[in-house]
C-alpha positions as CSV (number, residue, x, y, z in Angstrom):
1,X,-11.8,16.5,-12.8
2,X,-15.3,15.7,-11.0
3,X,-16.7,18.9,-9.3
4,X,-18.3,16.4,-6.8
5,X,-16.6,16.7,-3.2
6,X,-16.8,13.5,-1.3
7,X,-14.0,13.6,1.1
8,X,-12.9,16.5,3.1
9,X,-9.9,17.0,5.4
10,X,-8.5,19.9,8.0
11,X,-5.0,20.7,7.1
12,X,-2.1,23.1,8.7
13,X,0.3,24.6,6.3
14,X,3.4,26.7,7.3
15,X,3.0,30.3,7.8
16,X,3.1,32.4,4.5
17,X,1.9,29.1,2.3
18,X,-1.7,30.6,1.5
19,X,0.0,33.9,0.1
20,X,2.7,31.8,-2.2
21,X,-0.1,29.7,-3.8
22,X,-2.5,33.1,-4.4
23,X,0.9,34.4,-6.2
24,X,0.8,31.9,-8.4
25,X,-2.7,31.1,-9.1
26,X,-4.2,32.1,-12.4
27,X,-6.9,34.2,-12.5
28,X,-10.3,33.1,-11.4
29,X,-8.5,30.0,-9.9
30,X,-9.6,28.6,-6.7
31,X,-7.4,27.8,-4.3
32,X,-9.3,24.4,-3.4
33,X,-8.8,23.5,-7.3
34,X,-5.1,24.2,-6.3
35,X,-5.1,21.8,-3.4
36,X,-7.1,19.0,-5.9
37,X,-4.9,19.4,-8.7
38,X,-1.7,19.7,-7.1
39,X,-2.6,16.6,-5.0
40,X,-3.3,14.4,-7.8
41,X,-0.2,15.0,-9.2
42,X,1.2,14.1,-6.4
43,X,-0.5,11.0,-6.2
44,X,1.3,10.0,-9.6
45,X,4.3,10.7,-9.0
46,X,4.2,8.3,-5.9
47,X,2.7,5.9,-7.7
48,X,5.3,6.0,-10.6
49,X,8.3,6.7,-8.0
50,X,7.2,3.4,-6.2
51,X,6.4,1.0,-9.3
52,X,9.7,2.0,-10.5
53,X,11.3,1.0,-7.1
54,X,9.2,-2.4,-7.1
55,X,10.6,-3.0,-10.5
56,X,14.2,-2.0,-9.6
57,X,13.9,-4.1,-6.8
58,X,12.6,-7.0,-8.9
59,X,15.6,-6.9,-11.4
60,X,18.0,-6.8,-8.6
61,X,16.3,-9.5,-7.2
62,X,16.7,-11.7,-10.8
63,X,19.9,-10.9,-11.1
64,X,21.0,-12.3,-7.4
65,X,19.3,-15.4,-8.0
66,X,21.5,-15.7,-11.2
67,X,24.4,-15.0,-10.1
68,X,24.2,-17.5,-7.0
69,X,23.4,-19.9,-9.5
């Protein structure tokens, strides 16, 4: 992961959020890195969720047009 920051963003989180994440952070771990990595793998799985539900969609799509033919 680049250590180079080139977007930045406020964000709220629900009460009590900052102390779950410091429980579970290893040590030396930053929570930004936490925010970073954790959003990136968010990122993917969107990305794979909604590729999968193109593709669905697709086949579903096939198989209509066969079956009207």
């Amino acid at each position: 992961m680049s250590s180079k920051i080139e977007e930045v963003t406020p964000a709220r989180f629900p009460a009590g959020t900052f102390a779950k994440i410091s429980e579970v952070l290893a040590e030396g771990e930053a929570r930004s890195d936490f925010f970073r990595e954790a959003t990136q793998r968010e990122i993917i799985r969107r990305t794979v969720r909604n590729f999968r539900r193109q593709s669905r969609k697709t086949i579903y799509e096939r198989k209509s047009r066969v079956a009207k033919s």
